[in-house]
Each structure stands twice: as C-alpha cells, then as structure tokens.
C-alpha positions as CSV (number, residue, x, y, z in Angstrom):
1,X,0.0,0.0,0.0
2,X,1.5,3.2,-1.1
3,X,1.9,5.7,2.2
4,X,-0.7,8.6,2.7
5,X,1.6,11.8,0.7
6,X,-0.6,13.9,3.2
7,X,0.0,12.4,6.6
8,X,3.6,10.7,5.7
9,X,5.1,12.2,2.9
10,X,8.6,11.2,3.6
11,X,7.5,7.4,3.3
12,X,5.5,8.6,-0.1
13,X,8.6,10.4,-1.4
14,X,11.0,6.7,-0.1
15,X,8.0,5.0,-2.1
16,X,8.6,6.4,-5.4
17,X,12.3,6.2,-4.9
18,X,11.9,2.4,-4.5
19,X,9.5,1.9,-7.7
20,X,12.4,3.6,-9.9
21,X,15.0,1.0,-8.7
22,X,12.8,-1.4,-9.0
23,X,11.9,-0.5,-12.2
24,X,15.8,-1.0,-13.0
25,X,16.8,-4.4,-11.3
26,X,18.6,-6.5,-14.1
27,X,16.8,-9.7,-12.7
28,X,13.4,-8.1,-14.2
29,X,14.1,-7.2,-17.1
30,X,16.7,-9.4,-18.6
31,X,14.9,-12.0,-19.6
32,X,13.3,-10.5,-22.8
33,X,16.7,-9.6,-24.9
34,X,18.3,-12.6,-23.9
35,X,19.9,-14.2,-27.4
36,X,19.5,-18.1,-28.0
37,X,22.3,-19.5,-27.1
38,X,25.2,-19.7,-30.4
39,X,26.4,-22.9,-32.3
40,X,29.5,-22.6,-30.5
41,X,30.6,-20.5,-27.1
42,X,28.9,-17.9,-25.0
43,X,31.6,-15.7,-23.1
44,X,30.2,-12.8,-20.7
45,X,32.1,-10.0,-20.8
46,X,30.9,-6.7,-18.9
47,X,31.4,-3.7,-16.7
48,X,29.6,-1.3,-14.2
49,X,28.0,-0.6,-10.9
50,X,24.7,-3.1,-11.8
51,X,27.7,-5.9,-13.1
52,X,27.2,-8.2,-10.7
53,X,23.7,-8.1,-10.5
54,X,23.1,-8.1,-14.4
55,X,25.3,-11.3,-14.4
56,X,23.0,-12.8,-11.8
57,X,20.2,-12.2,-14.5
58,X,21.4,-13.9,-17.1
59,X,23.0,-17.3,-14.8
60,X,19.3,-17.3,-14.0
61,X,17.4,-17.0,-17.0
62,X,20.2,-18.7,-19.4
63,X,18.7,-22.3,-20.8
64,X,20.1,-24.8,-18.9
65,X,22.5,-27.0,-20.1
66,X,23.5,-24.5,-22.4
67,X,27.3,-23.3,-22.4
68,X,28.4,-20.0,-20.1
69,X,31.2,-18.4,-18.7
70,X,33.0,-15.2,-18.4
71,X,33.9,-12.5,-16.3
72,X,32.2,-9.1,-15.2
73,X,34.1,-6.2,-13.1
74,X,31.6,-4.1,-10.6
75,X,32.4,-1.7,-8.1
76,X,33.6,-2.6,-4.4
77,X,30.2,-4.0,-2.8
78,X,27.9,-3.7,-5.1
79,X,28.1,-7.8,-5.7
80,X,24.5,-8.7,-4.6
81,X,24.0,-11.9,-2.2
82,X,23.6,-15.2,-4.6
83,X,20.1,-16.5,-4.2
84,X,19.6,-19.8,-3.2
85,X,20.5,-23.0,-6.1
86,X,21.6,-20.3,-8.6
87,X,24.9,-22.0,-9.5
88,X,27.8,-19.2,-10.5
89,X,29.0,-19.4,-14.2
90,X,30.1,-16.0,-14.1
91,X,33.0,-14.6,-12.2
92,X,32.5,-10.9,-10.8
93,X,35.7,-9.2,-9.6
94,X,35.3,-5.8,-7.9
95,X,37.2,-2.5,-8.3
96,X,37.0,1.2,-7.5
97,X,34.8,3.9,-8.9
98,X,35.2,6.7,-9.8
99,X,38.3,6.7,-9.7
100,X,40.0,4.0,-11.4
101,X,42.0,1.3,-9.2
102,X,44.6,-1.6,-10.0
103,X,42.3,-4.2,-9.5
104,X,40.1,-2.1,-12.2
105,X,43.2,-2.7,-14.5
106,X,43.8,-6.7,-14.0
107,X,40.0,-7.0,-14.4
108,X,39.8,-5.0,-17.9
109,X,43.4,-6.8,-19.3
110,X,41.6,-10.4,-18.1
111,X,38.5,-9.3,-19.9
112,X,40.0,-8.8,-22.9
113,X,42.5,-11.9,-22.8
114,X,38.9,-13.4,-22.7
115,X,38.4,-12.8,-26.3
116,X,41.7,-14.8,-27.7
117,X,40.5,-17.3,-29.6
118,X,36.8,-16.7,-30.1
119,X,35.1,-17.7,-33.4
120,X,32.8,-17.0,-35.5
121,X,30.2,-19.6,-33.8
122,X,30.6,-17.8,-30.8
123,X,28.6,-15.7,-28.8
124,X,30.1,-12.4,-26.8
125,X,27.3,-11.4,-24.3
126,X,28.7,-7.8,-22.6
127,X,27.0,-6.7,-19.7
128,X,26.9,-3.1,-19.7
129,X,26.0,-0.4,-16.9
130,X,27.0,3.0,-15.5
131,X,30.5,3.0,-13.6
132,X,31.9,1.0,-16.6
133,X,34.1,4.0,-17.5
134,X,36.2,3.7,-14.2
135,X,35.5,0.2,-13.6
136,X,37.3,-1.0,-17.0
137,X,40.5,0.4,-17.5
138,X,43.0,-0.1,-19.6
139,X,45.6,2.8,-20.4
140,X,46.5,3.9,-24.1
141,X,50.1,3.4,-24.9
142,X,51.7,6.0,-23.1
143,X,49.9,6.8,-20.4
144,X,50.4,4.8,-16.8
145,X,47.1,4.2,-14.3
146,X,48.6,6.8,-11.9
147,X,48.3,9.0,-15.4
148,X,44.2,7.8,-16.2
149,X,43.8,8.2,-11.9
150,X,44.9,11.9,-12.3
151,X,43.2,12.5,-15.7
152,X,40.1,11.0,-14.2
153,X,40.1,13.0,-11.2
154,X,40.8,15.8,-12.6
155,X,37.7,15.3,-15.1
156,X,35.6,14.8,-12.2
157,X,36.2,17.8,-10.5
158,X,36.0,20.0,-13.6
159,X,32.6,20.2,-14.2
160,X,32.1,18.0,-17.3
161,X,29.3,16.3,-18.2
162,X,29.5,12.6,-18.7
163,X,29.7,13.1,-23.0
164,X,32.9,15.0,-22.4
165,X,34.0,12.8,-19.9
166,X,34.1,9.7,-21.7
167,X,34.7,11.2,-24.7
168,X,38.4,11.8,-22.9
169,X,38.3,8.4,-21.7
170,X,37.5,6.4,-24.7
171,X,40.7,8.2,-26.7
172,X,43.0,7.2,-24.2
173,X,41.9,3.7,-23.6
174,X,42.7,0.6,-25.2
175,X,39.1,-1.2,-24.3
176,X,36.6,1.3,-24.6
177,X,35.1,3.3,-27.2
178,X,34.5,0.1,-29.5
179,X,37.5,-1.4,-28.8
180,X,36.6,-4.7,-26.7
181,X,33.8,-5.1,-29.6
182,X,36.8,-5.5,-32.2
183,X,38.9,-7.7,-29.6
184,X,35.9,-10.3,-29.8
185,X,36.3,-10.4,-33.7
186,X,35.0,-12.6,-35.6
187,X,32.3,-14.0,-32.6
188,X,29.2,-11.9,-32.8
189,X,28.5,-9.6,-30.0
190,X,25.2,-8.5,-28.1
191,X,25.4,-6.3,-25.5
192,X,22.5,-5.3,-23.0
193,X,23.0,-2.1,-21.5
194,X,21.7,0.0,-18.4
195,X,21.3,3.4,-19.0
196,X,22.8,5.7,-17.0
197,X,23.2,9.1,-19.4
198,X,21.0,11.7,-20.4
199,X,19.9,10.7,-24.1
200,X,20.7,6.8,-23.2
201,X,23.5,7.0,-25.9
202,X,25.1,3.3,-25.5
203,X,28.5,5.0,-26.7
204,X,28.1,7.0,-23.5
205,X,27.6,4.7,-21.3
206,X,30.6,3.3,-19.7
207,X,32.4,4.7,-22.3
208,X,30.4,2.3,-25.3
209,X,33.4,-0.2,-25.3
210,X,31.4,-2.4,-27.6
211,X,29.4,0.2,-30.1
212,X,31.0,2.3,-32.4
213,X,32.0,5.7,-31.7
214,X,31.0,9.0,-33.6
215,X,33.4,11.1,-31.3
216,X,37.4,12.1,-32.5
217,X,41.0,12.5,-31.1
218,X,40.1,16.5,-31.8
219,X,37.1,16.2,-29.7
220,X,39.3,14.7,-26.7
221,X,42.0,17.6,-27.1
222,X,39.2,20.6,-26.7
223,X,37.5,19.1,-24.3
224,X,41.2,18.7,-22.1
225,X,41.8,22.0,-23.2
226,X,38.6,23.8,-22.5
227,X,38.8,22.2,-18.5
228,X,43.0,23.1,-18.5
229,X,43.5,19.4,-18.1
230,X,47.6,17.8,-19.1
231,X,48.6,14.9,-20.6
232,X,52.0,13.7,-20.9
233,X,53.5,15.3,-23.9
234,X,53.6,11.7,-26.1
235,X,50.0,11.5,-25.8
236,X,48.7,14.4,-26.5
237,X,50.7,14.3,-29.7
238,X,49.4,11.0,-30.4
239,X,46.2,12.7,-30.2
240,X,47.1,15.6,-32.6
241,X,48.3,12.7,-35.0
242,X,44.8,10.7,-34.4
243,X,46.7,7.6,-33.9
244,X,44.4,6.6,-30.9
245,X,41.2,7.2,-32.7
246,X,38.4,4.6,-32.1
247,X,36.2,2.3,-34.8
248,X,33.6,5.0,-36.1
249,X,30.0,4.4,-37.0
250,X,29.9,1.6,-40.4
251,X,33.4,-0.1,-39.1
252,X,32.8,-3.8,-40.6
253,X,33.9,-4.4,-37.5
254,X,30.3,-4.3,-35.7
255,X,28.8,-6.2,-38.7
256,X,25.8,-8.4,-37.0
257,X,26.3,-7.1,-33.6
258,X,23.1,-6.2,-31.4
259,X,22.2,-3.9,-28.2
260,X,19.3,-3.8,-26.4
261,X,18.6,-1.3,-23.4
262,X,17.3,-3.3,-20.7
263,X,16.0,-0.8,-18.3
264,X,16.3,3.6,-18.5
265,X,15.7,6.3,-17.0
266,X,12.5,7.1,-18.7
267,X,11.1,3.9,-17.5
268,X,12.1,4.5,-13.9
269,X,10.3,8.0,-13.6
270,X,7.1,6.2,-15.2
271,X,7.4,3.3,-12.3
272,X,7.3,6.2,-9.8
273,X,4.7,8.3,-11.8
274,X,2.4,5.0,-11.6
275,X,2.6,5.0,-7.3
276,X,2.2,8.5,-6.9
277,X,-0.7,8.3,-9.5
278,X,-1.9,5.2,-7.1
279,X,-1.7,7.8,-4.2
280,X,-4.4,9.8,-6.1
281,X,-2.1,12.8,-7.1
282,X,-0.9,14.0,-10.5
283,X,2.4,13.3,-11.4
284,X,4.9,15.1,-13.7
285,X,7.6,14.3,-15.2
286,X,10.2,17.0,-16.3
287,X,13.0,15.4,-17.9
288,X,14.8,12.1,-17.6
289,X,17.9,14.1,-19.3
290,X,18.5,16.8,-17.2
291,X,22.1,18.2,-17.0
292,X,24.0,21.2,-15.3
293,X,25.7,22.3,-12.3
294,X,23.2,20.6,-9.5
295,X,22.4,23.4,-7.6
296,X,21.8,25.6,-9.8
297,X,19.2,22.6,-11.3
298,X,17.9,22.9,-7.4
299,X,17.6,26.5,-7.5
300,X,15.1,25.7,-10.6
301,X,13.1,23.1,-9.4
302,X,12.6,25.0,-6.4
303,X,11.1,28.0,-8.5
304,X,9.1,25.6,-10.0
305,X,7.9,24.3,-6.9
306,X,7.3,27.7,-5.5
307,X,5.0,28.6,-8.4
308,X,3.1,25.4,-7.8
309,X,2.4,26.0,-3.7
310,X,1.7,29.8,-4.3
311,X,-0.1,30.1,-7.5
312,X,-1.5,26.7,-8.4
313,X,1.0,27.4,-11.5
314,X,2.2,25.7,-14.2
315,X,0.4,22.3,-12.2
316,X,-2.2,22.3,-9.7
317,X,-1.6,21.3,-6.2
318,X,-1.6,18.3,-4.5
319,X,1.3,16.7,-7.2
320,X,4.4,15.5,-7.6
321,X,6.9,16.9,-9.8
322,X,9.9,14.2,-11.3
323,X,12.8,14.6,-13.3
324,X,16.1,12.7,-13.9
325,X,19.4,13.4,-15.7
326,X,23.2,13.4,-14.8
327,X,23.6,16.8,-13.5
328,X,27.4,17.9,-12.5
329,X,29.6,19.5,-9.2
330,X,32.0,21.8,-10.2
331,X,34.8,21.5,-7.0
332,X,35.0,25.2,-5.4
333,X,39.0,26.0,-4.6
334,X,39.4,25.8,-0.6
335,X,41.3,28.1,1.7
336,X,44.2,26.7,2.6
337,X,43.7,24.2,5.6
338,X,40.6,23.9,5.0
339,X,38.3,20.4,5.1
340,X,37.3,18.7,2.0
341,X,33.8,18.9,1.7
342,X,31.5,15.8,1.5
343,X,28.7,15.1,-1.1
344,X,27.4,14.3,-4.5
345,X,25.5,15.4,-6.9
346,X,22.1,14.6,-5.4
347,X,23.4,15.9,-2.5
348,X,24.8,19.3,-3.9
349,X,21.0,19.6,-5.6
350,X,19.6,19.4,-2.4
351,X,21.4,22.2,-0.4
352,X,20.6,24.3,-3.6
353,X,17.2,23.5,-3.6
354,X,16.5,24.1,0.4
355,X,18.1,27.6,-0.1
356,X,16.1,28.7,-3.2
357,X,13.0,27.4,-1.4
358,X,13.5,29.2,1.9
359,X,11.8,26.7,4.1
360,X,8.4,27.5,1.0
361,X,5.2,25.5,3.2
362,X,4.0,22.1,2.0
363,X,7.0,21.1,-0.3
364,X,9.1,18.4,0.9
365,X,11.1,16.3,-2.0
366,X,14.1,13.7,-2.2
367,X,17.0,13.4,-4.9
368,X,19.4,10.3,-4.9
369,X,21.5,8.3,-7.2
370,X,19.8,5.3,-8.7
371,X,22.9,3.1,-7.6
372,X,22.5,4.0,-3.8
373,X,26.0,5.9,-3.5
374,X,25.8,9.8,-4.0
375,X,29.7,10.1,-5.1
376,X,31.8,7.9,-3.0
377,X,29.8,8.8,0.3
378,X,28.1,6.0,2.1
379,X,24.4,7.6,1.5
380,X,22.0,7.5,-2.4
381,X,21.4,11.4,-1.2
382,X,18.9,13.5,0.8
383,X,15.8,15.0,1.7
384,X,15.0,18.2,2.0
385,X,11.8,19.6,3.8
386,X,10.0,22.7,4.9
387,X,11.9,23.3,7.7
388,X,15.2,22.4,6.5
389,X,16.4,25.8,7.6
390,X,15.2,26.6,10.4
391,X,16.1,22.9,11.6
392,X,19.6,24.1,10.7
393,X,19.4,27.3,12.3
394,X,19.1,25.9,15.6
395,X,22.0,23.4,15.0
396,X,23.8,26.8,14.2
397,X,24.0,25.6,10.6
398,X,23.8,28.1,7.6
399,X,23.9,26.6,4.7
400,X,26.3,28.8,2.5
401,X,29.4,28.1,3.8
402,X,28.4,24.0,3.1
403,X,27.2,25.0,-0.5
404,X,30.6,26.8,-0.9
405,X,32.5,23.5,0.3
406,X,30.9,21.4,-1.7
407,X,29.6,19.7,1.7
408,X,26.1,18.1,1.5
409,X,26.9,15.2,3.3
410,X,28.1,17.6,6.5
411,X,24.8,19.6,6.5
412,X,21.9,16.8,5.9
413,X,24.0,14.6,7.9
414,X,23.6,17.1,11.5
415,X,20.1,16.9,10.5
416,X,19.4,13.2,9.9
417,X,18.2,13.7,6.3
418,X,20.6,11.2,4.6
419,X,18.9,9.2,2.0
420,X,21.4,5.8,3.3
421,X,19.8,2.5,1.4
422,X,23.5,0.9,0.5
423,X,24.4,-0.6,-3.4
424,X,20.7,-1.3,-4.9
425,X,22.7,-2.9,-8.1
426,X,21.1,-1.4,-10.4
427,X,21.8,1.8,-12.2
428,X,19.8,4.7,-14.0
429,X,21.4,7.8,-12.4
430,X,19.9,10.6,-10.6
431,X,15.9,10.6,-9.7
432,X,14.3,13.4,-7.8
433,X,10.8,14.1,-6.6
434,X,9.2,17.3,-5.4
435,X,6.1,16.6,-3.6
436,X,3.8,19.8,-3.4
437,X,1.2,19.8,-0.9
C-alpha cells in the first residue's frame, strides 16, 4: 500500500524512490533480450555498478545446459548476495569507482584476454551499466594508471558532463570506445546495456566499449583544453596525430552485432509516476535528461515548486513533480587548511534547492543516485523539507558556507536527512521528486 503523501510524505517520497530501482533491477528485465544461445561458445564480458547483478540475471534466465562463462568487473560492494541453487557461471571481480584502481586494470586486461581465440560460432554477451568507464580500465600506450587516476580526477572535479568525460576516456583507452567489440572479432557480439546518461546514448555509457564511436582524437583535445587538463606530452601528440582514434559508425567491424537497453531512466520516472498516481495525485515528469551544475538545477526546481504551492501554476496542487538526468559538481577552490567537503550530486542539488525554497510551506522532496551511492559517500542522497532551515538554524547551521565547500553530506547529515539504502545494483542515475502539498 503506497503511504498517505498527506500524513507521511517522507514514506511517499521513499516509495517512489523504491518503484524507480525497482523498475531497474537486471533480474526483471533481462529475460526478454536474452539471445539463444550460439552454435559454439557464450563468453560474458561486462562492466559497471549493476555488473554483478546483471550477471545474476542472465545465470538465471540462461537455458540450462546451455554453455556460459565469463567474467564481469563491478564496483567494491555492489556484488549482490547469490540466491539460493543459482549456481555461479560467471566470475564478478570488484574495483573502485570513480576513480580507477589496480584491480580495475587486472580486471579490464583479463576481460580482454577473454576474447583470444573466439570464433565466428561464438557468442560475446557484454554486460553493460554506468561505472563502466572507471571500472574497465586499460591505459592507451603512453599513459600509466597513476596518469588515467589523475586525468580521471581531474575530469571529475571540472565540471564536465558525462559526454565530455568519456569522450576523454575512450581516446585514451585501449578497451573502450568500441574497442573490446573489435577484440571479440570474428564472434558476434550483443550487448544489453543500463542506461545511466542523459539521451541513453550506448557509446556513452561506460564509455560504449562495444558500439562504435562518432566522437574524435580532436574532440578529446578541446575538451582537455577547454577544462586546462595535461597529458603527458607523447599523448597528446598521439592525439594531434589521431593515432588513438576509435572504430567510427559503419566499421565492418560491428557487422551483426546487437544492443538492447534493458532498463532507463524514462522507464524508472514512469514506475514512480504509476505509485504516486496510485496515491491519487498528478504526477509530472520533467525530464529524464537533465544536465547542469546541480544546484543551480535545485535553485530551478525550487522555483518551479514555489510557483506550484503559491499560484497553483504551471500544475495544480496536490502533485508531484519528477525529473532525472546526470547533473554535475563543479569542485570550489578551498582556503588553505581547509576540510574537503563531502557530497554528491544529489546531494549538492539538495542544499541548492532548500536555499532557493526558503523553508516554501508544504513542499518536501528527495533526490538520490539510482545506484544507492551519491559520489563515493556511504548515503543515495537527501531529503529536503519545509523546515530544513530553520532545523539548521538551531543546529547553528547556515547553509552557504556548506554550498561553498561542496559539503552536503556535512549539512543533511547534522540533520538526519541522509537518504542511506546501501548498493541497490542497479543503475539509472539521478531521480528526484518534489512533492507539493
């Protein structure tokens, strides 16, 4: 029974959160796009925060009797528990996200020593989902992990959104951006994807190391020089020289292949639209591609939900507004001494949402990451409510200073508003819901 939005809204808003992950478990909607099994081999190949789980899927639903093995990388405890009798064909190794570890790197170079040999009877089934990017890695020529750990970082707190991002990553990788697709030459490859990117582009997600990529060596080099990012000297004249460009759209070398998007963000926001609907209240959704710095896209949705409470405008009162999207957090410099700040981009939406709201009456709303992990903190996000401010106000919190650290997790931590559910294994990004009373 869905909770009383009126009485309870905090259980309605946790509600709507659980129908959109949910929605995105690999174990319901695997099943359908599953291939029939080849004339020769199936190897599973695959990468990303939903990895384990997604491998889980298809040990269940594979015929039995039929041939399967392989090997999946996921991030560090986001291996779900085995259910009872499912026997383990599939090996999951785990690694850090998001920034790249050395177990990432012995997982990506044993993927692709998985594809010596393969034939054309054979069957590559890669496993795909948000986190690949960090999860698989496997430095260009040139470049050493401490290199991809720096250029990683340094991507992350720039500001770029996730196309620019792995647009980087795919030039200077020797596995993504098509690459493992040509490794498993001549076997044909089907890859079943999770989207986590605005558009659901599978050559975004996790870098597209199996579809072909539309992106150049050029594009890599203005997008490292628009965010003042380095690169040794070799490699970036390797870029100039486009000698690590990647198999573009109509390579032969895709001939046959097939991907199917198993669960996105669309269909997540529609799973939560359904309970609230359930509940008796309106639901709209905004966007499931929303991008940006995130709180400025708080500041927004908070005008938006101001014009609902006070003037019944653009959508009458009692709703619930959704939207999804990848948005971004741009690092502020500190003063020198000064803590790190603490948070993510649901997070970071939050604290500028409770500020543009100024503690508005009868909107309370939640914003998390799909995967459970805002960042690398231990929480999926936060909540914010009516009296978010003045809560903090007699803590002797004021929110500016936390927005200017970039520290969420510090301020909706004093107050007990963490959004903490642990890895849910699945993956469709960031989900928020404004509920307007």
């Amino acid at each position: 029974m869905v909770p009383n939005p009126q009485t309870h809204p905090r259980e309605f808003l946790e509600a709507l959160y659980r129908a959109a992950v949910t929605r995105a478990l690999p174990l319901h909607t695997t099943a359908a796009h599953l291939p029939p099994p080849p004339k020769g081999r199936t190897v599973v190949l695959g990468a990303g925060k939903a990895g384990g789980a997604m491998a889980q899927a298809v040990e269940a639903h594979w015929p039995a009797g039929a041939p399967l093995s392989g090997l999946v990388v996921t991030r560090y405890h986001h291996t779900p528990p085995r259910p009872a009798g499912l026997a383990q064909r599939i090996e999951v190794v785990e690694a850090s996200h998001p920034v790249p570890d050395a177990a990432g790197l012995a997982a990506a170079q044993r993927i692709l020593q998985r594809t010596a040999g393969l034939t054309e009877d054979d069957l590559v089934l890669c496993l795909i989902s948000g986190g690949g990017s960090a999860l698989l890695t496997l430095p260009a020529d040139g470049l050493t992990l401490q290199d991809k750990q720096r250029i990683n970082q340094a991507l992350l707190d720039s500001g770029a959104n996730i196309a620019e991002m792995n647009c980087v990553r795919k030039h200077l990788s020797r596995i993504k951006g098509g690459r493992l697709a040509a490794a498993c030459a001549p076997a044909r490859v089907v890859t079943l994807t999770i989207s986590d990117v605005p558009g659901d582009d599978p050559s975004v997600i996790a870098s597209g190391p199996t579809v072909p990529d539309a992106t150049t060596c050029a594009d890599a080099l203005s997008i490292l020089k628009r965010y003042r990012i380095d690169l040794p000297g070799e490699v970036a004249e390797m870029l100039r020289q486009n000698q690590l460009e990647t198999p573009k759209p109509g390579d032969a070398v895709f001939r046959g292949h097939a991907v199917h998007m198993i669960a996105t963000p669309q269909q997540s926001l529609e799973a939560a639209a359904a309970v609230a609907r359930q509940a008796g209240l309106h639901a709209h959704i905004l966007s499931d591609e929303m991008e940006g710095e995130s709180r400025e896209v708080g500041k927004v949705h908070a005008a938006l939900a101001r014009a609902v409470a006070r003037h019944g405008q653009p959508f009458a009162r009692p709703c619930v507004i959704l939207s999804g999207g990848e948005t971004t957090v741009t690092m502020r410099p500190r003063a020198p001494g000064a803590p790190q700040g603490r948070g993510g981009r649901a997070g970071e939406f939050c604290l500028g949402l409770a500020l543009a709201l100024q503690g508005q009456p009868g909107v309370h709303a939640l914003a998390a990451d799909t995967d459970g992990i805002d960042g690398v903190e231990d929480n999926a996000g936060a909540w914010v409510t009516p009296d978010t401010l003045a809560r903090a106000a007699t803590l002797g919190l004021k929110i500016n200073p936390h927005l200017d650290g970039n520290d969420a997790y510090g301020y909706f931590s004093a107050l007990g508003d963490l959004v903490v559910t642990g890895p849910t294994h699945t993956n469709v990004n960031d989900f928020r819901a404004m509920l307007v009373l």
